[in-house]
C-alpha positions in Angstrom: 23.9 -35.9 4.5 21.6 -36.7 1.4 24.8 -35.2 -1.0 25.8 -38.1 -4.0 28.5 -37.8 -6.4 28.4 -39.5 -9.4 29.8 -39.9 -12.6 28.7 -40.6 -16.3 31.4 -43.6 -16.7 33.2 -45.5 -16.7 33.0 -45.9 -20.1 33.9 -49.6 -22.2 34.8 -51.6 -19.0 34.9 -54.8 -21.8 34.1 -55.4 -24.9 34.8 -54.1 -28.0 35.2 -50.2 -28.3 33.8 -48.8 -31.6 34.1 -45.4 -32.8 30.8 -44.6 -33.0 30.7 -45.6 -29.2 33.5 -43.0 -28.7 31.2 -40.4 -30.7 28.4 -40.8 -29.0 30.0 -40.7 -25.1 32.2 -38.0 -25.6 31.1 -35.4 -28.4 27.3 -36.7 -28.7 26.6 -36.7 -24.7 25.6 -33.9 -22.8 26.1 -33.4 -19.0 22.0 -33.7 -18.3 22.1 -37.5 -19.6 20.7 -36.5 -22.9 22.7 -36.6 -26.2 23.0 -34.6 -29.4 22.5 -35.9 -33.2 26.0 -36.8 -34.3 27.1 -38.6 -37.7 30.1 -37.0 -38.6 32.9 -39.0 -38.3 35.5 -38.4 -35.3 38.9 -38.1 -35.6 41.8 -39.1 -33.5 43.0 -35.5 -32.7 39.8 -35.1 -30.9 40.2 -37.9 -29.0 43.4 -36.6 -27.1 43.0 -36.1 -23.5 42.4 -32.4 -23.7 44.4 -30.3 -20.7 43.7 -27.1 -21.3 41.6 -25.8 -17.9 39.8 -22.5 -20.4 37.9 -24.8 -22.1 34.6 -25.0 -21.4 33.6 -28.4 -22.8 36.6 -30.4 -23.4 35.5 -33.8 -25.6 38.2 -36.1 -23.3 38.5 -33.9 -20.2 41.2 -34.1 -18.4 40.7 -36.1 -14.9 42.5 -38.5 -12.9 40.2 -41.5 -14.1 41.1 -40.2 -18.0 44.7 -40.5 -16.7 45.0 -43.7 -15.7 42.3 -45.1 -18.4 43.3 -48.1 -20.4 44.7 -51.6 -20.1 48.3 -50.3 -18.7 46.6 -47.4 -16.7 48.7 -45.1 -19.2 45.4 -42.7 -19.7 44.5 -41.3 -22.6 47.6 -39.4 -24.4 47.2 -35.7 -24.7 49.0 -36.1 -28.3 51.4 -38.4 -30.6 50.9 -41.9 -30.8 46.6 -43.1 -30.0 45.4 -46.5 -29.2 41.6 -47.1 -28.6 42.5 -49.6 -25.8 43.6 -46.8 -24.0 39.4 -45.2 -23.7 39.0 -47.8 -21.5 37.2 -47.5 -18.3 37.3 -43.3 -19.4 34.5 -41.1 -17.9 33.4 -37.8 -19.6 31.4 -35.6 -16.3 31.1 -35.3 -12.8 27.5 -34.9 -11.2 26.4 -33.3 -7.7 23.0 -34.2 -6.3 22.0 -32.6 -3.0 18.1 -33.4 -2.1 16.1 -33.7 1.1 17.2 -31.2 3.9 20.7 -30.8 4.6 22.9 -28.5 7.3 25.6 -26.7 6.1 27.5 -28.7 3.0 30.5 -28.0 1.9 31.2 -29.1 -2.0 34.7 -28.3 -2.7 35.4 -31.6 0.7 32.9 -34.6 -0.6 35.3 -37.3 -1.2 33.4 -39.7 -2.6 35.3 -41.0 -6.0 38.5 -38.8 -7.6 35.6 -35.4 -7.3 38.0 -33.9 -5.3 41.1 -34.5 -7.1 39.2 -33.2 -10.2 37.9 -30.1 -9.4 40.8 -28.3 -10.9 40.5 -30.1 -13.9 38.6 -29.4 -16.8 36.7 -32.2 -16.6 32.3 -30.6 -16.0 31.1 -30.7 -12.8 27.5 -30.2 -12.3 26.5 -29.4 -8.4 22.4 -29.4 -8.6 20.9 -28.3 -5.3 17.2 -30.3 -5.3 16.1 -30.1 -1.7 16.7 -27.6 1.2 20.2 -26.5 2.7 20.4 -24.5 5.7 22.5 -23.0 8.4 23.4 -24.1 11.7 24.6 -20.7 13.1 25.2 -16.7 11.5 28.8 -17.8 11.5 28.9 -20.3 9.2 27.2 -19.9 5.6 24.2 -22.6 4.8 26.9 -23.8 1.8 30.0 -23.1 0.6 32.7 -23.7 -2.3 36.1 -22.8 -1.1 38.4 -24.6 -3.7 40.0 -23.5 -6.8 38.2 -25.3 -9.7 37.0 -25.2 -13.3 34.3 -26.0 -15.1 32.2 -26.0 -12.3 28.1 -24.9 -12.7 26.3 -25.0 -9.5 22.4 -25.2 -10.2 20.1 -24.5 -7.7 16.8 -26.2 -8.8 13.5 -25.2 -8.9 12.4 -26.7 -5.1 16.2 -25.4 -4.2 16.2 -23.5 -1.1 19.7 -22.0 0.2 18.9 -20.2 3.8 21.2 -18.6 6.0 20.7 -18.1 9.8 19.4 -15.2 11.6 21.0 -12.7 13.7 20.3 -12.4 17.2 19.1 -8.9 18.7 21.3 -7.0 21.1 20.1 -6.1 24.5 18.9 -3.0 26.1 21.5 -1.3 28.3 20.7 -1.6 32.0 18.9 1.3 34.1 21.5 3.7 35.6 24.0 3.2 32.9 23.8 6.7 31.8 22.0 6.3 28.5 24.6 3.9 27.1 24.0 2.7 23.9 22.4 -0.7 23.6 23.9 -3.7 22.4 24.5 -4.2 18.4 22.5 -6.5 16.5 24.1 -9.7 15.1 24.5 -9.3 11.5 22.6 -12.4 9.7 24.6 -15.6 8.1 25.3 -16.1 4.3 23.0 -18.6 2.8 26.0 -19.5 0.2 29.7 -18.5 0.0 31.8 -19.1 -3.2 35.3 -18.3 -2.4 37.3 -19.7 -5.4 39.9 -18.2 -6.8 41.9 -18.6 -9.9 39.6 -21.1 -11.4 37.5 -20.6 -15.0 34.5 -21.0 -16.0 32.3 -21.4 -12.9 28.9 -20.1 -12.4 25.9 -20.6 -9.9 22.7 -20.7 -11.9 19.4 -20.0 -10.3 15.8 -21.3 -11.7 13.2 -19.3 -11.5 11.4 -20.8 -8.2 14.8 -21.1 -6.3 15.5 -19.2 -3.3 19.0 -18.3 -2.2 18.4 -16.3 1.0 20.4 -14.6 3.8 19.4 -14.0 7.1 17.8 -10.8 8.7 20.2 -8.8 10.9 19.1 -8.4 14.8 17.7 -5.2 15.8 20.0 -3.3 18.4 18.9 -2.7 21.8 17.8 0.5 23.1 19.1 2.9 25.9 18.3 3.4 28.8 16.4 6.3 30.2 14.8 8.0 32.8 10.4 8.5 33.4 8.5 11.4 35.6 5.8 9.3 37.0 3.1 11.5 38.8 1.7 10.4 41.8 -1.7 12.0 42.7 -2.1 13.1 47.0 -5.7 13.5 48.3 -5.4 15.5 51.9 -8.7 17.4 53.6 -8.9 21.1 52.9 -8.0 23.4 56.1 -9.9 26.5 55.3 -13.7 27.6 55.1 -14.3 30.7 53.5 -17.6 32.6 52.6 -18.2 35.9 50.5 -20.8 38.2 52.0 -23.1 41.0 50.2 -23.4 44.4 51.4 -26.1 43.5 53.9 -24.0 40.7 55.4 -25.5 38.0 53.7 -23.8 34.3 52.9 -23.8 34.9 48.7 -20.8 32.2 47.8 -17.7 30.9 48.3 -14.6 33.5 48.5 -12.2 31.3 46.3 -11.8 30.2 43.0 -12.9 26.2 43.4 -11.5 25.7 46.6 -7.6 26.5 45.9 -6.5 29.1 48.5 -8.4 26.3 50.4 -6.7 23.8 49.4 -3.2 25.8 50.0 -3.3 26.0 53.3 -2.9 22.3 53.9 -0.7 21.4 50.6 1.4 18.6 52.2 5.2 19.7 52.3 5.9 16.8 49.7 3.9 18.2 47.4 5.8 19.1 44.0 2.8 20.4 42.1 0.8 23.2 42.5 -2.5 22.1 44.6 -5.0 21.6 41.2 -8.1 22.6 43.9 -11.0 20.1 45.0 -11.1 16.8 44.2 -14.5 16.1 45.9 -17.1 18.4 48.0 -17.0 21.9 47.0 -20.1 24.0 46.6 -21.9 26.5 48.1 -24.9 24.7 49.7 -22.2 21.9 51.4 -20.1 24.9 53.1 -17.0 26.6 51.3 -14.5 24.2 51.9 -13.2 21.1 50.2 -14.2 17.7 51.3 -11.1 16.5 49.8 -8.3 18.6 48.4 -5.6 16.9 45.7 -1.8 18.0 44.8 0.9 16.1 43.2 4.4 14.6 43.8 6.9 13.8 40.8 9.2 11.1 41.1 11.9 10.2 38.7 12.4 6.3 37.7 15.3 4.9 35.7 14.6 2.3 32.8 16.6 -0.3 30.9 16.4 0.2 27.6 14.0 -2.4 25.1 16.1 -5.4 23.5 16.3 -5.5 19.8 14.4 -7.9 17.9 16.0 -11.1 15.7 16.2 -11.4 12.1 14.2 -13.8 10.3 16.1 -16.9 9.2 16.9 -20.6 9.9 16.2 -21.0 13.4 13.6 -18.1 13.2 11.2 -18.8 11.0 8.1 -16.9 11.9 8.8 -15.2 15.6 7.9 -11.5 15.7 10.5 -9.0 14.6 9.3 -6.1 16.5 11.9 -4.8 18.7 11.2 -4.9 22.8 9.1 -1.5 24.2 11.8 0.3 26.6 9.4 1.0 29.3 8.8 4.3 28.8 9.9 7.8 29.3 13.5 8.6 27.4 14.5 4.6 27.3 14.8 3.6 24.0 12.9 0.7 22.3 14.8 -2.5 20.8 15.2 -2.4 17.3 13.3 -4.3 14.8 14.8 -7.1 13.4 15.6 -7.7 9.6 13.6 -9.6 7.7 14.9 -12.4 5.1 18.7 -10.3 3.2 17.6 -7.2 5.1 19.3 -5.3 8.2 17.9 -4.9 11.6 16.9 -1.9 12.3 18.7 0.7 15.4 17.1 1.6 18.3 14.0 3.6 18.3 13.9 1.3 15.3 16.4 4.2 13.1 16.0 2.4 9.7 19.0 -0.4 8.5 21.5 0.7 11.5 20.9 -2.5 13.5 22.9 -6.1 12.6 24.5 -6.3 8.9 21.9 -8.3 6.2 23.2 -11.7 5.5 25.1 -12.3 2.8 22.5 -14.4 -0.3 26.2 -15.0 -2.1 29.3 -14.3 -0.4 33.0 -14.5 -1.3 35.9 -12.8 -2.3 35.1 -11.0 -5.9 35.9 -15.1 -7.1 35.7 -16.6 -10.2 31.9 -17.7 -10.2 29.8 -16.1 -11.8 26.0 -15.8 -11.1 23.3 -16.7 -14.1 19.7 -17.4 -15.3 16.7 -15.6 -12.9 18.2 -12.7 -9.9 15.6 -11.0 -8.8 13.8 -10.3 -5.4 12.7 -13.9 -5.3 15.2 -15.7 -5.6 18.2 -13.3 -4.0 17.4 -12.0 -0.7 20.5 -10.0 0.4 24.1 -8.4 -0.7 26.0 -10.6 -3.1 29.7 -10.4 -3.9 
């Protein structure tokens, strides 16, 4: 897994510890390595080890590193008496870097360093997502953040992809089942699920080029159904009829194309009525049909179509157009969803297929989502 944790610190490892070095680490840096213009003298009450988990940007945050700083691994105090020793070996963030292509990371369990004894703490944690994270199955979400925590900003970069798994498409019910419904769609898999709760501060930022996306729902598959198929039956005409004038002379044919001809010798498994000649019938030939045609009708069951899958990881550019049933009243599969969308029903009844997958899931939790939503970088429901 191409995940690192990292930290800026630890601070003053030896060596003498000025106060303009205190300035400049912990009220002068910011979390992206870069560091404001700072003069102003700093003070010893803003050096305390601040505890308080609603501040956003605590000067000393509070972390296990910050409490066991200094030459007696006493920390940093949170008030009273202040030595400078005690800054030693002091950090001031914690930094995230996913890149490359990973499958299914979960950031609230790396245990590299104290990260995951901090994340309650108020000590900022930046989580950037650089590369490509995706899902292994529509049960599990591409990434996730389970853990109670503060001060936690999850970026997802410009070249950030998030992408959840698709959802399979049901099957067609079987012929004969008595135009059973087909089977449901799978719903598609969250790309990222933030279930924290009781933290502060904590928000998922998306750039402008990053794309957070669920999967597509499978369509559902169709019922089944039955088909009149018509079956065509060619049999020689019986009958020879002429019409005669007044003098007795052969003037035509007494039928009307050959189907009282054809009548006599309508085979008894004929369903249809006999449509006349097929072949042979005029009045310089003789008044009877070469060949005479009728119909049967027989009646053949059909499974309904399958239902399509949704787009997502593990299908990426496969059709989503739902199976044909077969014909007659068997219905087709549904169409699957594409990327956050549902699959469709069957006879491909709009959205009534598997459930879109999830772009940001969780329980209404403390994160809040910033910087560009929009159709690009969101596909599908978030909390």
């Amino acid at each position: 897994m191409s995940v690192s944790v990292s930290r800026q610190g630890p601070f003053f490892n030896t060596g003498p510890i000025s106060w303009s070095d205190l300035r400049e680490q912990f009220r002068a840096a910011n979390i992206d390595g870069t560091f404001d213009t700072d003069n102003a003298s700093i003070s010893v009450s803003e050096l305390y080890r601040d505890t308080d988990n609603t501040v956003t940007d605590p000067i000393v945050p509070d972390c296990e590193e910050n409490r066991e700083s200094g030459p007696s691994n006493n920390g940093v105090p949170t008030s009273g008496d202040f030595a400078i020793s005690r800054m030693r070996d002091t950090i001031k963030y914690y930094l995230v870097t996913q890149s490359g292509t990973d499958t299914n990371v979960d950031f609230d369990s790396l245990t590299d360093l104290n990260y995951q004894v901090n994340l309650n703490r108020n000590i900022r944690k930046r989580i950037r997502v650089n590369g490509t994270i995706n899902a292994q199955s529509a049960s599990n979400p591409a990434a996730q953040f389970n853990s109670q925590a503060s001060n936690v900003r999850i970026e997802i970069g410009g070249d950030g992809r998030v992408l959840g798994f698709h959802g399979n498409g049901g099957t067609g019910s079987p012929k004969n089942s008595g135009k059973k419904l087909g089977q449901q769609g799978q719903a598609g898999g969250a790309a990222f699920n933030l279930n924290s709760t009781n933290g502060n501060n904590n928000v998922i930022f998306l750039n402008s080029q990053s794309n957070v996306w669920g999967g597509g729902g499978g369509g559902r598959g169709g019922r089944d159904g039955p088909e009149a198929i018509k079956n065509f039956i060619n049999y020689p005409s019986q009958v020879q009829t002429y019409a005669y004038d007044t003098l007795g002379n052969i003037v035509g044919c007494n039928d009307d194309g050959g189907a009282r001809s054809c009548d006599k010798g309508k085979p008894s498994n004929a369903s249809g009525g006999a449509p006349g000649c097929a072949t042979g019938y005029n009045f310089e030939t003789g008044c009877k049909c070469q060949v005479c045609q009728t119909q049967t009708t027989d009646i053949k069951q059909r499974a309904g179509g399958d239902g399509a899958a949704g787009r997502g990881v593990g299908n990426l550019t496969a059709s989503l157009i739902g199976e044909d049933g077969g014909g007659g009243d068997a219905e087709d599969g549904g169409n699957g969803g594409t990327w956050g969308q549902a699959g469709n029903g069957s006879d491909n009844e709009l959205g009534t297929g598997g459930a879109a997958g999830a772009s940001i899931s969780g329980a209404g939790n403390n994160f809040t989502i910033t910087g560009t939503i929009n159709s690009t970088t969101i596909k599908g429901p978030t909390f």
